[in-house]
LUMZAMI-733212 format. One record per residue (C-alpha): residue number from 1; x negated, y negated, z negated. Coordinates in Angstrom, 1 decimal. Each point is the difference from the previous one (the first is absolute). Layout:
<pts>
<pt NUM,<X,Y,Z>>
...
</pts>
This chain:
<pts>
<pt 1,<109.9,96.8,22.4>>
<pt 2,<2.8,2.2,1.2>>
<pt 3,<2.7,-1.8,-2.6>>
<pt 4,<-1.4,-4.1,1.8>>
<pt 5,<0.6,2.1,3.7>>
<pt 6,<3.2,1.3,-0.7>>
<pt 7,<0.9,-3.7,-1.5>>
<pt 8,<-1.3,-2.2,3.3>>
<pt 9,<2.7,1.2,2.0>>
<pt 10,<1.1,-2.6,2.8>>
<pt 11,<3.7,-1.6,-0.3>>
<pt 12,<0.9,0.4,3.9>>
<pt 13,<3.2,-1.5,1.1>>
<pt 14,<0.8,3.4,0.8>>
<pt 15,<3.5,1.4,-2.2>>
<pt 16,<0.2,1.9,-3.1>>
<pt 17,<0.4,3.4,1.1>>
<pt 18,<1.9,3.1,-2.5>>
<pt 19,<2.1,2.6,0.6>>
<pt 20,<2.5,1.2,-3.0>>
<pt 21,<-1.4,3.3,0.1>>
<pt 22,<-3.3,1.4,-0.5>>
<pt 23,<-2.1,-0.7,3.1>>
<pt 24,<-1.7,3.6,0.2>>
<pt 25,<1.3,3.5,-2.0>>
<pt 26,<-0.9,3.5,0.7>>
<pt 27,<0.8,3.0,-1.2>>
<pt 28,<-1.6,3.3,0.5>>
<pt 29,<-1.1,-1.5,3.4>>
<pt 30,<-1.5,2.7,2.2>>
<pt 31,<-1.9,0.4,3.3>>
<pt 32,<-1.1,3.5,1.1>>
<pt 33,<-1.7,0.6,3.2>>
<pt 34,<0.2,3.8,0.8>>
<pt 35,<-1.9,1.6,-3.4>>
<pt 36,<-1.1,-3.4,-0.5>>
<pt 37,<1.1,-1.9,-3.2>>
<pt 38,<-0.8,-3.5,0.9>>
<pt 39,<2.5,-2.0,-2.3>>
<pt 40,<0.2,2.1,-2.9>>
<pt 41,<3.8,-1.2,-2.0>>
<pt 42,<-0.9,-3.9,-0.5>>
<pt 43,<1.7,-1.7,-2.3>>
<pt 44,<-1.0,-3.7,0.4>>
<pt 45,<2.2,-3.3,-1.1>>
<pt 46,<-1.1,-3.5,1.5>>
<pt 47,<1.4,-3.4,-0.9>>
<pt 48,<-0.7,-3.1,1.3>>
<pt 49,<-3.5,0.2,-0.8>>
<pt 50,<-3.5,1.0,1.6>>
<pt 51,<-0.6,3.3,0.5>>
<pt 52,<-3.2,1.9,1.3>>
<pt 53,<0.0,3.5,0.9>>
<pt 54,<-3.5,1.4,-0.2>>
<pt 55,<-1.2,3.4,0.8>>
<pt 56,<-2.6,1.6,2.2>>
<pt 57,<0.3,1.2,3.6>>
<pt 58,<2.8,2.7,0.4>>
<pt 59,<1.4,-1.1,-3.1>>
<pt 60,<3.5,-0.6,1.3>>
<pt 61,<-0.2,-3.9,-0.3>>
<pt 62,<1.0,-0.5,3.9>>
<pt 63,<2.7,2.9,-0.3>>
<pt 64,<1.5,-1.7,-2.6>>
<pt 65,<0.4,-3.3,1.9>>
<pt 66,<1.0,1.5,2.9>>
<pt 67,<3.3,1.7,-2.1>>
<pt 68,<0.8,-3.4,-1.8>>
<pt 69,<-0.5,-2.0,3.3>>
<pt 70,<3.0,2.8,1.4>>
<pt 71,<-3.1,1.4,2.6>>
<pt 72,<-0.1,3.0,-1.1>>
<pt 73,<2.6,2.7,-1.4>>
<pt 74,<-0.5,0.9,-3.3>>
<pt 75,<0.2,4.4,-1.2>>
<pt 76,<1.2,-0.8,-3.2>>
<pt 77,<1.1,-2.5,-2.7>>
<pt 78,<1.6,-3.6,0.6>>
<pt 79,<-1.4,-3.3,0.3>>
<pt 80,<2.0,-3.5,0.1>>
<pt 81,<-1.1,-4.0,1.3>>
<pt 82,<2.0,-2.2,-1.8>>
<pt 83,<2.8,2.7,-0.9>>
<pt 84,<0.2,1.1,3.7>>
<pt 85,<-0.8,4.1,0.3>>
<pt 86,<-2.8,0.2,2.5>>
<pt 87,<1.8,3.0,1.8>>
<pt 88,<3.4,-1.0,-0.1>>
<pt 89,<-0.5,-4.1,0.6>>
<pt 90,<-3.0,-0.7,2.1>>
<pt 91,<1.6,-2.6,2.1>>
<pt 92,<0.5,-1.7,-3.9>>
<pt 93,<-3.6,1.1,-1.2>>
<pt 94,<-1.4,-1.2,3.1>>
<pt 95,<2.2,-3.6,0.1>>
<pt 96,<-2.2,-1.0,-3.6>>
<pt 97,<-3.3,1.6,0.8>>
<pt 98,<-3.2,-1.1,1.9>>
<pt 99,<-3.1,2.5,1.0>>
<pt 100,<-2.9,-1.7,0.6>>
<pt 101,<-2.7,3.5,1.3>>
<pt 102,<-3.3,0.2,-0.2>>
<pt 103,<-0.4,-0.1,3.7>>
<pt 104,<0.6,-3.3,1.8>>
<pt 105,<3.5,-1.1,0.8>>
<pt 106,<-0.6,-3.2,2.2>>
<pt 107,<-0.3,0.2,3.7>>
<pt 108,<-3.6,-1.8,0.8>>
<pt 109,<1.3,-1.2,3.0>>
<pt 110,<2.3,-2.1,-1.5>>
<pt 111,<0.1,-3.6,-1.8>>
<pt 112,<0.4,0.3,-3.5>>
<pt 113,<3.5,-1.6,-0.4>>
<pt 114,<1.3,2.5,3.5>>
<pt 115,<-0.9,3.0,-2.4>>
<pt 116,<1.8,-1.4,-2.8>>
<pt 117,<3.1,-1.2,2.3>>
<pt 118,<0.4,3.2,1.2>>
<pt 119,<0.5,1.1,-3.2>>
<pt 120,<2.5,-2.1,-1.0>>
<pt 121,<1.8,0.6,2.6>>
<pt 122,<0.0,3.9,0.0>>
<pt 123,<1.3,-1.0,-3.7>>
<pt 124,<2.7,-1.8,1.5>>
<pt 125,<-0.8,-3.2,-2.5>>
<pt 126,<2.0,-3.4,0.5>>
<pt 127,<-2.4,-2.8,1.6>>
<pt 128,<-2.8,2.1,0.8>>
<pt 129,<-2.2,-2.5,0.6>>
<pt 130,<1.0,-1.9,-3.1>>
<pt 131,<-1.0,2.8,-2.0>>
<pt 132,<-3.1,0.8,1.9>>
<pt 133,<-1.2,-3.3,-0.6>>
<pt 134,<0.9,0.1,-3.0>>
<pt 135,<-2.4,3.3,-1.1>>
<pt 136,<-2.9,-1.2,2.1>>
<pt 137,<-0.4,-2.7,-2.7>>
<pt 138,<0.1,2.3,-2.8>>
<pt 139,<-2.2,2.3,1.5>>
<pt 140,<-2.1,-2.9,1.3>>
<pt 141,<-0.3,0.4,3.3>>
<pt 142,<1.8,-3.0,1.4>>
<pt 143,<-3.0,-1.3,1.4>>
<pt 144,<-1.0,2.6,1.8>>
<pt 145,<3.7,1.8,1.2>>
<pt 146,<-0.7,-0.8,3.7>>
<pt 147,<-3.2,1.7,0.1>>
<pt 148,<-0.1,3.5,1.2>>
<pt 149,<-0.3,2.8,-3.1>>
<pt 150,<-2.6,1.6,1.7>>
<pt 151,<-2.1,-3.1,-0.8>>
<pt 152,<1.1,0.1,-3.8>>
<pt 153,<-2.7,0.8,-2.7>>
<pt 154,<1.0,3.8,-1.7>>
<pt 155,<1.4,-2.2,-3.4>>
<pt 156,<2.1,-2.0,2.1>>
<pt 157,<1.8,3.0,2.5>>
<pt 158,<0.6,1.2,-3.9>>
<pt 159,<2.0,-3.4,-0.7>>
<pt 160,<1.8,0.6,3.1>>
<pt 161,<0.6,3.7,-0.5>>
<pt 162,<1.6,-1.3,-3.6>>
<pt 163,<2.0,-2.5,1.4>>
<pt 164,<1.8,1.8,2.6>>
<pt 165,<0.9,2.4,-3.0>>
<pt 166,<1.8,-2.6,-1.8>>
<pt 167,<2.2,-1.2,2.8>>
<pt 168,<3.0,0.9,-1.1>>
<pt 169,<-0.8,-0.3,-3.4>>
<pt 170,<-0.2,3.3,-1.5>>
<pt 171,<0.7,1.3,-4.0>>
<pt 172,<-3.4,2.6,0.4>>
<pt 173,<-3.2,-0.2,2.0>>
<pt 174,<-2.1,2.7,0.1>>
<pt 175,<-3.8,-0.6,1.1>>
<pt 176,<-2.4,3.0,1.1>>
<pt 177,<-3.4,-1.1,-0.7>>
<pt 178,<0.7,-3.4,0.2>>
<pt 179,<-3.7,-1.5,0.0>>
<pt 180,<-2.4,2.7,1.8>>
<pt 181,<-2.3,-1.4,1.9>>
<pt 182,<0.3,-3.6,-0.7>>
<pt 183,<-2.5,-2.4,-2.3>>
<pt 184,<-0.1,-0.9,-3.3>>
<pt 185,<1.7,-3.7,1.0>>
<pt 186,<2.6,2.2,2.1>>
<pt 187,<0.8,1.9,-2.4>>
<pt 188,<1.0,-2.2,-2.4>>
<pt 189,<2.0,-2.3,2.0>>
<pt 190,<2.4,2.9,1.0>>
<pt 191,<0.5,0.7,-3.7>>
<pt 192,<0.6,-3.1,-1.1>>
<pt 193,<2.6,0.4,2.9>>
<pt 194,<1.3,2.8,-1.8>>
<pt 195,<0.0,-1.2,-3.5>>
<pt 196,<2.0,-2.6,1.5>>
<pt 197,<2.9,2.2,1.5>>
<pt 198,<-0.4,1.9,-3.6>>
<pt 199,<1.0,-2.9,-1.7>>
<pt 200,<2.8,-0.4,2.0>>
<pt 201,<2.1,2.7,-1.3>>
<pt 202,<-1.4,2.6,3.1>>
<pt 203,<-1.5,3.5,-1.1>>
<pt 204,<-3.4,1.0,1.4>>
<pt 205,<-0.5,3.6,0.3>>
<pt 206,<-3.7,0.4,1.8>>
<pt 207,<-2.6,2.7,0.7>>
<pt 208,<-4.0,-1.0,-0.4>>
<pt 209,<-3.7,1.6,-1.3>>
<pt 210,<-1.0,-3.8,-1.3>>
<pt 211,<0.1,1.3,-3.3>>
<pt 212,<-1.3,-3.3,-1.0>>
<pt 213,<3.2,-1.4,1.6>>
<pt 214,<2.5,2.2,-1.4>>
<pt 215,<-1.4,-0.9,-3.3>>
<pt 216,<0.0,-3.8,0.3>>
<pt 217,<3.6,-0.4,2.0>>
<pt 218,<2.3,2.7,-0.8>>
<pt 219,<2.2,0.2,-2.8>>
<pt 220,<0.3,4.3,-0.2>>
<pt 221,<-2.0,2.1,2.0>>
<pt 222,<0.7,3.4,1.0>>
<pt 223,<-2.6,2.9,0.1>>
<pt 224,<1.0,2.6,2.5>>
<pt 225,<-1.7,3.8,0.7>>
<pt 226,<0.7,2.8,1.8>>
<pt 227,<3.4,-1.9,0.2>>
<pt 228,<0.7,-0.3,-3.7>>
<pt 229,<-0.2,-3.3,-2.1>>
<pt 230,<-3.2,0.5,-2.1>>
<pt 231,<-0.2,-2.9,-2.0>>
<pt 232,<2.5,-3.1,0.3>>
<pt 233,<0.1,-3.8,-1.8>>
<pt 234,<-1.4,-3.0,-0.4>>
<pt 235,<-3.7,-0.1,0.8>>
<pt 236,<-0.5,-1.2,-3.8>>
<pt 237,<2.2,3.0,-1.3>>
<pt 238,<-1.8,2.7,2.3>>
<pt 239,<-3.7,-1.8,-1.0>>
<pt 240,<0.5,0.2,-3.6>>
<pt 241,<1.2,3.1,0.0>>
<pt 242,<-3.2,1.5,0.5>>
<pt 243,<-1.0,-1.7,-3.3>>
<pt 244,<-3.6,0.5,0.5>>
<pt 245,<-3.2,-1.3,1.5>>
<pt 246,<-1.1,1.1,3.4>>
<pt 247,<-3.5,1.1,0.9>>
<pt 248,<-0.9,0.1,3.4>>
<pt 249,<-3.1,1.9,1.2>>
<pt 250,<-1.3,0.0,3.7>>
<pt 251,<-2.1,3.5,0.8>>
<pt 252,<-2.0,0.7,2.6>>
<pt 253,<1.1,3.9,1.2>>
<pt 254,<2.9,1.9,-0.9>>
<pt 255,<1.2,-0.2,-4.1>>
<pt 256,<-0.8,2.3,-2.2>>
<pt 257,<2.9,-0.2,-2.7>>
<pt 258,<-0.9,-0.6,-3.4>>
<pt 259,<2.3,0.1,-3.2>>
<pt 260,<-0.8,-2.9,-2.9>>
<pt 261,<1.9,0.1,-3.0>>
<pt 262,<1.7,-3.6,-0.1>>
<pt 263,<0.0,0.2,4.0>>
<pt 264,<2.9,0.7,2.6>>
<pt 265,<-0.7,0.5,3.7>>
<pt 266,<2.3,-1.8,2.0>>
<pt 267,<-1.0,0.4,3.7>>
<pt 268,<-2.8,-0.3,2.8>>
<pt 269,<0.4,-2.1,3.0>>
<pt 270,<-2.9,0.2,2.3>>
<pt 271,<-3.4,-0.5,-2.1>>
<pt 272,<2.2,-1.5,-2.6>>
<pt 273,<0.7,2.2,-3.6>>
<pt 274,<2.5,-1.5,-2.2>>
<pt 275,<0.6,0.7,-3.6>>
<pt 276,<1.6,-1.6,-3.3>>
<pt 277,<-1.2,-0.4,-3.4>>
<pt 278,<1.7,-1.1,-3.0>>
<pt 279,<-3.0,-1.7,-1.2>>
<pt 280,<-2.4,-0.5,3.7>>
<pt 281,<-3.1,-1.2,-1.5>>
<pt 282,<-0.6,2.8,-1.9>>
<pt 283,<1.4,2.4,2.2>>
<pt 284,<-2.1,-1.6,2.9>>
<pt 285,<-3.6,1.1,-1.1>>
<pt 286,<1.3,3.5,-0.9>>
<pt 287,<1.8,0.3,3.4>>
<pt 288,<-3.4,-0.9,1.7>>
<pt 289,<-2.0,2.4,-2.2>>
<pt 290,<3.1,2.8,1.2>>
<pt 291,<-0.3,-1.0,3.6>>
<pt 292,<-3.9,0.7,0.2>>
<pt 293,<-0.5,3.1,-1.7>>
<pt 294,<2.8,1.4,2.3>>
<pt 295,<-2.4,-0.8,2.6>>
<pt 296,<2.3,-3.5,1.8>>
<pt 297,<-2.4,-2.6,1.3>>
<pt 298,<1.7,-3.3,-1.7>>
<pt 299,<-0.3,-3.1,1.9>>
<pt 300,<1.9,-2.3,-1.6>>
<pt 301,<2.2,-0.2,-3.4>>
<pt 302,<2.8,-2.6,-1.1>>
<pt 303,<2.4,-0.9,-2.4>>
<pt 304,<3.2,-1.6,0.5>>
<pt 305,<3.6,-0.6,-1.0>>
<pt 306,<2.7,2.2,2.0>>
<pt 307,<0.9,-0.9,3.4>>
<pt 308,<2.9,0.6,2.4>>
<pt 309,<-2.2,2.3,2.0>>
<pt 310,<-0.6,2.4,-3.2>>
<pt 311,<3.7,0.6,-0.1>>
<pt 312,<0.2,0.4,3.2>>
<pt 313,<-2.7,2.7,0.1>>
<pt 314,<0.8,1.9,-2.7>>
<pt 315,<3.5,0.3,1.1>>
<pt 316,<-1.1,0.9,3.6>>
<pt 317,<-3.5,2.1,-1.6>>
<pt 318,<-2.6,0.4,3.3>>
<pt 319,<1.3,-0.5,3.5>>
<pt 320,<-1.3,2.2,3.1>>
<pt 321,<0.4,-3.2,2.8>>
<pt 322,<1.6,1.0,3.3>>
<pt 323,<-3.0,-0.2,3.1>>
<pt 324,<0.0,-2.5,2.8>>
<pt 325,<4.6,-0.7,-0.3>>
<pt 326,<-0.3,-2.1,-2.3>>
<pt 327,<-3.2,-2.2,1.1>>
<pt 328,<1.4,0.6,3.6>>
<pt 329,<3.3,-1.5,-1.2>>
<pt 330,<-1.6,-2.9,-2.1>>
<pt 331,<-2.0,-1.2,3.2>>
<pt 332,<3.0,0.1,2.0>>
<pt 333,<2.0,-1.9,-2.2>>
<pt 334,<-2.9,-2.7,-0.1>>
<pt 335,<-0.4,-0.2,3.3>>
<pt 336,<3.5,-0.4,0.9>>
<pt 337,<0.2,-3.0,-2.2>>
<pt 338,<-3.5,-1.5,1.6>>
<pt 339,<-1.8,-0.3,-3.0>>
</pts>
C-alpha cells in the first residue's frame, strides 16, 4: 500500500524544485545544554526525498530542527541546506527553507488569504497577490480565503499553515508533527499535499509518532535516542531487518521476564510485551507455557509480520513518559487550532 501512496502524487502547476547540492548534510552535529547531551554528533544526509524523523519525547527531534532551521546554535559539528553552512549563511539557509511548527502559525482573526498575504509580503515576493491566489488553489482553499481562519476546520488551518510556507517557493520544508490532531480525511489530504511538493523536486524533512505514517509516506526514516541515530532507512530495510516474527502479548500486572530458547524480547510498551521468533507458531505456545509458570496473567497473544513500531521500540527499548508537559502541551496545541 505504501509503494500505490507514494505513486498517487498530485501534478500541481507548482515548479520543479532542486538545488545542486544535497538538500540536508550533517556532520558530527551537536547540541549540549549544560551536562546535557541532547544532539549527540548526527551525521544525517537528505535529498530531495521524504524524510521522517521519529523518536520519543526528549529524544532531540525538535533540537535538531531547531539547528537546521538556523533557531538554535549548534555546540559542535556542521550542518549545511542546500550547500549553505547553517552558522556561517543563515540569511542563505533561511532564503530556501520553510518551518511549518507544531503550534499554530495563522492569526485566527484573520481571513485566510490576509495570513497568507502577509507572508508574501514579509517574503518580499513579486505580485503578492498573484501568488497568493495562486497557492490558495493548490492548497484548496479558494473558496473559502475570505472567511476568517478562526472559522477554519483544524485540516484546513493545516492547508493554510502549508501554503504560507511555500510562498516563496523554498528547496526544503520541514514539518513538526504535521497531522496531530486532525482526522483520518484530514490527514490524508495534507499528505497528498505533501507527496505533491515531493514530487516536485522539494525535500521533506518532518518530525511525527504516526508510525503508521512514517511507514506508508516516507522514503528513509530516522530513529533517534538519547540524541543518537538508532536505527535509519527505508521502513522496508529497517522491517526486514528484524527478520523474524513478532509475538505480542498483553498482561494484566507487571511482567515477569521469561527466557525461551528460539525467543528474543524486544520491548514493553504499556500492557504490551513484544518478542520475535524465527519460527512464531511454535515459538508461540512455548512462550505462553514460559509466561504462566513465571506467574504473568496473559490476556491476549498474537502473531504477526514486523512492523515499523517494532523497530522503533527496540531501538528506543521502554520509555518513562514525561507527566502532565506533554498532555498539557498536546491540549494546547489542539485547542489553539479549534479542533
Amino acid at each position: 500500500m505504501q509503494f500505490e501512496a507514494r505513486a498517487k502524487r498530485q501534478a500541481y502547476e507548482l515548479p520543479r524544485r532542486g538545488c545542486n547540492m544535497v538538500a540536508i548534510q550533517t556532520e558530527n552535529l551537536t547540541k549540549k545544554f549544560g551536562n546535557l547531551c541532547a544532539v549527540d554528533s548526527l551525521n544525517i544526509s537528505v535529498d530531495k526525498e521524504i524524510f521522517g524523523l521519529l523518536g520519543p519525547n526528549g529524544s532531540g527531534k525538535t533540537t535538531t530542527v531547531l539547528m537546521l532551521t538556523t533557531l538554535l546554535a549548534q555546540t559542535e559539528g556542521s550542518a549545511s541546506i542546500c550547500g549553505h553552512d547553517i552558522s556561517r549563511e543563515p540569511d542563505k539557509v533561511r532564503d530556501c527553507i520553510s518551518y511549518v511548527p507544531q503550534d499554530m502559525a495563522v492569526d485566527s482573526n484573520l481571513t485566510g488569504r490576509e495570513n497568507m498575504l502577509i507572508f508574501a509580503q514579509l517574503y518580499g515576493i513579486k505580485n503578492p497577490k498573484d501568488r497568493v491566489d495562486e497557492l490558495l488553489a493548490v492548497m484548496e482553499l479558494s473558496d473559502r480565503a475570505d472567511d476568517l481562519a478562526k472559522t477554519y476546520s483544524g485540516g484546513m488551518r493545516r492547508r493554510l499553515e502549508l501554503g504560507e510556507a511555500l510562498v516563496h517557493e523554498p528547496e526544503v520544508i520541514f514539518l513538526d508533527e504535521p497531522t496531530i490532531g486532525l482526522d483520518v480525511a484530514a490527514r490524508k489530504n495534507i499528505w497528498n499535499h505533501i507527496n505533491a511538493l515531493n514530487h516536485k523536486g522539494m525535500t521533506i524533512f518532518m518530525t511525527t509518532h504516526y508510525m503508521d505514517e512514517a511507514d506508508q509516506y516516507c522514503d528513509r526514516v530516522g530513529i533517534i535516542n538519547h540524541g543518537k541515530v538508532a536505527a535509519l532507512g527505508s521502513p522496508a530495510e529497517l522491517k526486514s531487518r528484524l527478520m523474524k516474527d513478532v509475538i505480542t502479548v498483553i498482561i494484566d500486572g507487571k511482567y515477569s521476564p521469561v527466557q525461551v530458547e528460539g525467543t528474543l524480547f524486544v520491548g514493553q510498551s504499556g500492557d504490551e510485551i513484544s518478542f520475535t521468533a524465527g519460527n512464531g507458531r511454535e515459538a508461540l505456545p512455548l512462550l505462553a507455557d514460559a509466561l504462566n509458570h513465571a506467574g504473568n496473567k496473559v490476556r491476549s497473544m498474537s502473531l504477526r509480520e514486523p512492523s515499523l513500531d517494532d523497530v522503533f521500540l527496540q531501538s528506543v527499548g521502554k520509555q518513562e513518559e514525561p507527566q502532565g508537559f506533554e498532555e498539557f502541551k498536546f491540549h494546547m496545541m489542539i485547542h489553539r487550532r479549534g479542533l
